[in-house]
N, C-alpha and C positions, 0 to 999 in steps of 0.2 A: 749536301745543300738542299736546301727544302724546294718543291717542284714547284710553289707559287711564288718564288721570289725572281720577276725579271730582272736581270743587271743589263745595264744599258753600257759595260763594256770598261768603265771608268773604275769602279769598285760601289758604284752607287747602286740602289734599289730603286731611285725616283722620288722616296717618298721623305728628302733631306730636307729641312728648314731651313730658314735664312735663318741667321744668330742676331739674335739681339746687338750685339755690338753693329754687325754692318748693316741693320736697316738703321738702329739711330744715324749711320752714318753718312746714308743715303739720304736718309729723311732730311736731315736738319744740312745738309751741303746743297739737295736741292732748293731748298726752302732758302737761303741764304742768295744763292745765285738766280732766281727765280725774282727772289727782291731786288737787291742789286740791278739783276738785267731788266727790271722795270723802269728806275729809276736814271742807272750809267750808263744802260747800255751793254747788248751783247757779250761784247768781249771782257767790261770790269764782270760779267754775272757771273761767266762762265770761270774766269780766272780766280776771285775769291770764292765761289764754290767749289773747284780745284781744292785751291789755300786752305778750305775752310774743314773739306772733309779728309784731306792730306792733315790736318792736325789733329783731329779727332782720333785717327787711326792711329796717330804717334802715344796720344795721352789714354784714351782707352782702354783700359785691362782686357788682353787676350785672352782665349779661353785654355783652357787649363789641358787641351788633349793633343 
């Protein structure tokens, strides 16, 4: 194992990215509940941005590893 590689205990090295699939997913579920909870209210925001990024994750293509 090479001496400058800290692991933080997980199998990580710290320096992982977010993937493409779960920030659109983040992105566009808070953007979604963020509107929502402007206009419904709290609970419809946070419930269809729930809804919104729970469907994203279903239809999404996972990654391949």
């Amino acid at each position: 194992m090479d001496s400058n590689v800290v692991s933080n205990g997980n199998g990580s090295n710290g320096n992982d990215k977010l993937p493409l699939r779960w920030a659109l997913i983040l992105t566009v579920g808070t953007a979604v509940g963020v509107g929502i909870g402007l206009v419904g209210g709290l609970v419809a925001g946070v419930g269809l941005g729930l809804g919104c990024a729970g469907f994203l994750h279903t239809v999404l293509p996972g990654d391949k590893n």
